[in-house]
C-alpha positions as CSV (number, residue, x, y, z in Angstrom):
1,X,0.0,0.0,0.0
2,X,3.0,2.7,1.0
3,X,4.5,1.8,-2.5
4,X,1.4,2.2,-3.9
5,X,0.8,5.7,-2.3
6,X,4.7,6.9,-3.3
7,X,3.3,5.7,-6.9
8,X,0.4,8.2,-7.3
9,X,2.4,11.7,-7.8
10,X,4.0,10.4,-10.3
11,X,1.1,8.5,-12.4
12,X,-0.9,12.3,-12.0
13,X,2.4,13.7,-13.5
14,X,2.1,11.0,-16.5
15,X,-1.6,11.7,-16.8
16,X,-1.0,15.5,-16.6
17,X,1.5,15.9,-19.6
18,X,-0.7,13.3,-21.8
19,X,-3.9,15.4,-21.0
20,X,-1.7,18.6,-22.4
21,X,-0.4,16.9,-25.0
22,X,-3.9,15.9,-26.3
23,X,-4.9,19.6,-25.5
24,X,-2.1,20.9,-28.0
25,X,-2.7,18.7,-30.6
26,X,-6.4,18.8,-30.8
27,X,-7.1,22.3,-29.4
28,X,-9.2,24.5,-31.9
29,X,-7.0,26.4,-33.5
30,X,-7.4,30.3,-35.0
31,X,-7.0,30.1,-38.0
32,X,-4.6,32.3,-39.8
33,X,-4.5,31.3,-43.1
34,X,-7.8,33.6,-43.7
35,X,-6.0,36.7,-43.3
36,X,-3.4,36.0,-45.8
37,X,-6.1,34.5,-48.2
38,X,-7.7,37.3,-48.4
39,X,-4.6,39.7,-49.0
40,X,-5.6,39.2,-52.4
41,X,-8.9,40.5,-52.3
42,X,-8.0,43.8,-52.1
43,X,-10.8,46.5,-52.7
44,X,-11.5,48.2,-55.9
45,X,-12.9,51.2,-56.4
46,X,-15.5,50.7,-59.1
47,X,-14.7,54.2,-61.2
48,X,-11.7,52.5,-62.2
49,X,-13.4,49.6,-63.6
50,X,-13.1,49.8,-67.1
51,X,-14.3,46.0,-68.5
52,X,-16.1,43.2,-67.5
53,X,-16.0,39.6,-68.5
54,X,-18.7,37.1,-67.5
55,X,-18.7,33.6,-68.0
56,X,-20.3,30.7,-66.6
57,X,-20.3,27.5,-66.7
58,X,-21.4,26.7,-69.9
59,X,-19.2,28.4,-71.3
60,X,-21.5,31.4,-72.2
61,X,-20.3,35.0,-72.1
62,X,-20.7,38.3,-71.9
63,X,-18.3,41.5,-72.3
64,X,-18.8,44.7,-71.6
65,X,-16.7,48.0,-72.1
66,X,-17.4,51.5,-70.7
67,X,-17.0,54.2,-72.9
68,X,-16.8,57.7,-71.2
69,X,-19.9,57.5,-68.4
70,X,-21.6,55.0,-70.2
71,X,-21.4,50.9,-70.5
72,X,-21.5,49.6,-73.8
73,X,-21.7,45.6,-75.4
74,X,-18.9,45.6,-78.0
75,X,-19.9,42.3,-79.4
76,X,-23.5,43.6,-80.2
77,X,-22.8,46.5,-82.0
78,X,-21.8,48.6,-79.1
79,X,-25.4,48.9,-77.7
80,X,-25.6,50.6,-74.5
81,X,-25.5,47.7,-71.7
82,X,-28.0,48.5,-69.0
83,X,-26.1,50.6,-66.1
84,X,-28.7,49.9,-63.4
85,X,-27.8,46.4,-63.8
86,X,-23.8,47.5,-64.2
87,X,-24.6,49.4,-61.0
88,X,-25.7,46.5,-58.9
89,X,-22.7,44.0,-60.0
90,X,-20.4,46.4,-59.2
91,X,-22.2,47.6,-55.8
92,X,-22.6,43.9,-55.1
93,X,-19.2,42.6,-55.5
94,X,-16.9,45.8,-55.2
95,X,-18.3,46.9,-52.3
96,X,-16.9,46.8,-48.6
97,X,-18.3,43.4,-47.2
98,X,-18.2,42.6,-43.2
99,X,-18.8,39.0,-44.0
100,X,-16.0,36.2,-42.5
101,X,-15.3,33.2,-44.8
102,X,-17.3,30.3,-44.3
103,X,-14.3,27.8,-45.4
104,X,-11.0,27.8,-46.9
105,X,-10.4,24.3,-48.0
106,X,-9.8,23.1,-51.6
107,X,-12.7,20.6,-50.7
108,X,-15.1,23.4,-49.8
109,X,-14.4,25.4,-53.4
110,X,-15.5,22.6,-55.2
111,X,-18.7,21.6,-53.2
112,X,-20.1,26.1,-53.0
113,X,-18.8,25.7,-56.9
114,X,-16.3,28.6,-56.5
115,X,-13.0,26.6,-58.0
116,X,-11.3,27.7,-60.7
117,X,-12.2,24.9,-62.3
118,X,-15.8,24.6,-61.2
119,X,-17.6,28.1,-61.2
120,X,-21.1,29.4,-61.9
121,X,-19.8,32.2,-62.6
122,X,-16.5,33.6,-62.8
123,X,-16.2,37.8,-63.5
124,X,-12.5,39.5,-65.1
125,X,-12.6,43.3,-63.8
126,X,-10.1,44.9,-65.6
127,X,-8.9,48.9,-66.3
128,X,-7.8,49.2,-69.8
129,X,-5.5,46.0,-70.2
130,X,-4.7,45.3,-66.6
131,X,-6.7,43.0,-64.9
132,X,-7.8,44.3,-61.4
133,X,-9.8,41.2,-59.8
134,X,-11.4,38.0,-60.9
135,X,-14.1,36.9,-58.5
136,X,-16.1,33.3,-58.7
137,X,-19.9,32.7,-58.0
138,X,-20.9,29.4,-56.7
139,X,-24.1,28.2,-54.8
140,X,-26.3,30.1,-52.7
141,X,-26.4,29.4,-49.0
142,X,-29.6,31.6,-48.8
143,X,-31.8,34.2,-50.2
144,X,-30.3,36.8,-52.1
145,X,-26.8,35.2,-51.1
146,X,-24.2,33.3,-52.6
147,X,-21.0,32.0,-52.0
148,X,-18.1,33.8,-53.6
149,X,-14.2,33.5,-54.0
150,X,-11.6,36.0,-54.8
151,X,-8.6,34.2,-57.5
152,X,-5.6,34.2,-55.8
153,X,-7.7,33.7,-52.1
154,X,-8.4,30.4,-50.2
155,X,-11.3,32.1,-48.0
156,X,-14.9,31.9,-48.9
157,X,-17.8,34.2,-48.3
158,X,-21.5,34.2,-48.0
159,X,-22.2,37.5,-49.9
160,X,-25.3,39.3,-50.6
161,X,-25.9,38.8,-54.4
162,X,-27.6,36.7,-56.8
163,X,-25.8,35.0,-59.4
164,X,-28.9,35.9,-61.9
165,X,-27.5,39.6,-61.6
166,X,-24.4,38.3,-63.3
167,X,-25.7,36.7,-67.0
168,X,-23.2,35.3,-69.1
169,X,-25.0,36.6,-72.4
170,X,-24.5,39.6,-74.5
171,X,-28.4,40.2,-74.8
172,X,-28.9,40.0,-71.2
173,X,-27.5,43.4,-70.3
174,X,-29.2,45.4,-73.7
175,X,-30.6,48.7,-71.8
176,X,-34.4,48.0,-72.2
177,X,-35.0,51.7,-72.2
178,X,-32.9,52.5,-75.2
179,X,-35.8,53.0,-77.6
180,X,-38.0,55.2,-75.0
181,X,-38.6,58.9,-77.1
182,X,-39.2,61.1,-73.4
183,X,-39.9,64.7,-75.3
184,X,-41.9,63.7,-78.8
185,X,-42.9,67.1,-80.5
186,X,-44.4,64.7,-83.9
187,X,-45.6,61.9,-84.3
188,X,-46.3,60.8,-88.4
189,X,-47.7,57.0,-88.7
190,X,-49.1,55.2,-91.9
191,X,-53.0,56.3,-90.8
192,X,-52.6,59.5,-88.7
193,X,-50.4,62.2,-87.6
194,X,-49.9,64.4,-84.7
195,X,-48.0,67.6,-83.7
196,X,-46.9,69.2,-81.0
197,X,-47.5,73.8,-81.2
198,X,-47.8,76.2,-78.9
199,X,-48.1,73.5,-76.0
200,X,-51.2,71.7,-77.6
201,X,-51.5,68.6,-80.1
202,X,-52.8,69.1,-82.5
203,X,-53.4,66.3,-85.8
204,X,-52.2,66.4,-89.0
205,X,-55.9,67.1,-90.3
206,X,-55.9,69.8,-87.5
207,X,-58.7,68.3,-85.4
208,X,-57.9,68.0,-81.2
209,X,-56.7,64.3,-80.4
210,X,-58.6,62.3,-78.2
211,X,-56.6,62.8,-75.0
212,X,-57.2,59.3,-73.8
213,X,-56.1,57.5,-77.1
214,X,-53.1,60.1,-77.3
215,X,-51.9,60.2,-74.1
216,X,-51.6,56.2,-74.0
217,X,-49.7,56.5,-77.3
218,X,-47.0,59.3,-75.8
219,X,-46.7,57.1,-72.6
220,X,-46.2,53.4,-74.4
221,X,-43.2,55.7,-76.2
222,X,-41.8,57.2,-73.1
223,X,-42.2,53.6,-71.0
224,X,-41.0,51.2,-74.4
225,X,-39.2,48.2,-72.9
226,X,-37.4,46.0,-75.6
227,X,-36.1,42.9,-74.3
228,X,-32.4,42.0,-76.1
229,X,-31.3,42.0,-80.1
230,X,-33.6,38.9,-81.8
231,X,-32.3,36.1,-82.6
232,X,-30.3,35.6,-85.9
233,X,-32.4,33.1,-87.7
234,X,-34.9,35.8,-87.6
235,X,-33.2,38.4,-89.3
236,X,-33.3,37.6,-92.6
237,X,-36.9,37.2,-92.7
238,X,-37.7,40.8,-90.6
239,X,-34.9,42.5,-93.3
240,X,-37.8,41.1,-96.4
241,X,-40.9,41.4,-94.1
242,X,-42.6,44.5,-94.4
243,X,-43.4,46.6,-91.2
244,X,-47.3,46.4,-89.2
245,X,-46.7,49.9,-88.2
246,X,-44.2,53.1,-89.5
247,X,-43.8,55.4,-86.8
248,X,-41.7,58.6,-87.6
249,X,-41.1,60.6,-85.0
250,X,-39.5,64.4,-84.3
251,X,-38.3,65.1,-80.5
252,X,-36.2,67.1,-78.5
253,X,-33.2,65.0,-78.7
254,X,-33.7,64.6,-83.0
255,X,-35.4,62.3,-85.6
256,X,-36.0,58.4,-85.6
257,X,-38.0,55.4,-87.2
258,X,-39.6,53.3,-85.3
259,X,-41.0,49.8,-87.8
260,X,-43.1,47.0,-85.8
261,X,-43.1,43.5,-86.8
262,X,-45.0,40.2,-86.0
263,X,-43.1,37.2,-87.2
264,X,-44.1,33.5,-85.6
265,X,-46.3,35.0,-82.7
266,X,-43.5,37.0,-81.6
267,X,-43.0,40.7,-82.2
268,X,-39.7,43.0,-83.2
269,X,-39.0,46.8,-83.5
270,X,-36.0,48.0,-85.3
271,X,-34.9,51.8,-84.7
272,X,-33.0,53.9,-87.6
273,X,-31.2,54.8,-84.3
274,X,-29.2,51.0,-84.4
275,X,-28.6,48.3,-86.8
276,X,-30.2,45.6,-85.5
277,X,-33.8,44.0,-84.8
278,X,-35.0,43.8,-80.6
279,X,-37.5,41.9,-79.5
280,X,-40.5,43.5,-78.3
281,X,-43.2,42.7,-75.8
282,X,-46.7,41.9,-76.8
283,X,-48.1,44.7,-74.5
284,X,-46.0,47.5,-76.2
285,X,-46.7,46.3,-79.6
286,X,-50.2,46.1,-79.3
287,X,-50.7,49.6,-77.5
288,X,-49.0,50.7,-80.2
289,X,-49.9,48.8,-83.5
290,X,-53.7,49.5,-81.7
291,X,-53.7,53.2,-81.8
292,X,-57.5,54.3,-83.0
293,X,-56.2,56.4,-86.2
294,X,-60.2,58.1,-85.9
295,X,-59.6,59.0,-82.5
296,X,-55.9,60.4,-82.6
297,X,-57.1,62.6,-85.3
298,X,-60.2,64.0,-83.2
299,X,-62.4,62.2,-86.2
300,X,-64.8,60.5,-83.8
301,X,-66.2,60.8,-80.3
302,X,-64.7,58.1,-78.3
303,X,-67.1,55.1,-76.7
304,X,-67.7,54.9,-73.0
């Protein structure tokens, strides 16, 4: 028993150093790889953004250039990209985010889908020929959230964006307001025509438009939504078709052409502004094309 009892300090010693051994080696550790991760992510300004390139994982793209203040699609002519929608990528990725990374591991990049070889979407920023940042897009942990990696950067965020705000297509990021005529002063179709003097409209045969059936045709032109360039197998056809409506129009800001088609159930509008055939919603084309040529032109009393 007296051996027994000299025994015991020196067993507690054993047990002592094996219990802080198994503290040191299994103790949750900080870790500190995040920090130098994330050196790469360093944050960019969005004036000095100068191009973006989208692509997904499809391999579909998108590239857009900004020219002076505005954002324009070089592979489409140079239409004027949509800078609300500009705004909000660059707002949504540039700006200062307080989130901490939810994982760093090579494991982790492939399962939130933010690998360099496994992306939803990956985004170039670039000023002029130097490349600035490339950030990937993965899977969303939540609404209006998605997991996102810096290149360069081992650390991965849950950010607030949606991967939807970041197409991969050309035609996704047409301006749909680019056709909208704000300040019309006349307004010549096939049937009718109206003009703008002294403050009042007046109609080509100089009657008094009816104000409900004018008023919806200056707000259709102020609202007009188009909704991307139409597809090219289309094309050729609109180019020999001949137009359901010729609208020329006078405004503050000059003189355009406005020709409405209906090809297949669907429905175009080309502009002598641009080059190119947009699609057009059904709505717009038929508050248009629907005009009452009797009314406009103060020819007829209208039916309540």
């Amino acid at each position: 028993a007296g051996a027994v009892r000299k025994a015991i300090p020196g067993l507690l010693l054993v047990l002592v150093i094996q219990l802080l051994l198994v503290a040191v080696v299994y103790w949750p550790r900080v870790v500190n790889d995040g920090a130098s991760s994330d050196a790469a992510a360093t944050e960019i300004d969005p004036a000095d953004v100068t191009r973006l390139d989208i692509r997904d994982e499809l391999e579909g793209e998108a590239q857009l250039t900004r020219v002076g203040d505005r954002w324009r699609l070089p592979a489409l002519h140079n239409l004027p990209a949509d800078p609300e929608k500009v705004a909000t990528l660059l707002a949504g990725l540039l700006s200062t985010n307080d989130s901490w990374p939810v994982a760093h591991s090579s494991a982790a990049r492939q399962r939130f889908e933010v690998a360099d070889y496994l992306f939803q979407r990956r985004i170039n920023f670039s000023a002029g020929d130097q490349q600035l940042d490339t950030i990937y897009l993965g899977t969303s942990p939540g609404f209006h959230k998605v997991h996102a990696r810096h290149a360069g950067s081992d650390a991965i965020r849950a950010i607030v964006f949606n991967v939807y705000d970041a197409p991969a297509d050309d035609n996704d990021w047409v301006d749909p307001r680019l056709l909208q005529v704000r300040t019309p002063m006349r307004i010549d179709a096939d049937t009718y025509s109206v003009n703008r003097e002294g403050g009042e409209w007046r109609s080509g045969s100089g009657g008094i438009p009816d104000e409900r059936e004018l008023l919806a045709l200056l707000v259709t032109l102020r609202s007009l939504q188009v909704q991307g360039v139409a597809d090219e197998k289309y094309v050729p056809l609109l180019e020999d078709a001949e137009a359901d409506l010729l609208l020329d129009i006078d405004s503050l800001s000059g003189k355009i052409s406005l020709a409405l088609y209906q090809l297949d159930g669907r429905h175009f509008i080309r502009s002598s502004e641009y080059p190119v055939f947009f699609r057009l919603n059904a709505y717009d084309y038929d508050r248009l094309s629907g005009i009452d040529f009797l009314l406009i032109s103060g020819q007829a009393v209208p039916d309540f």
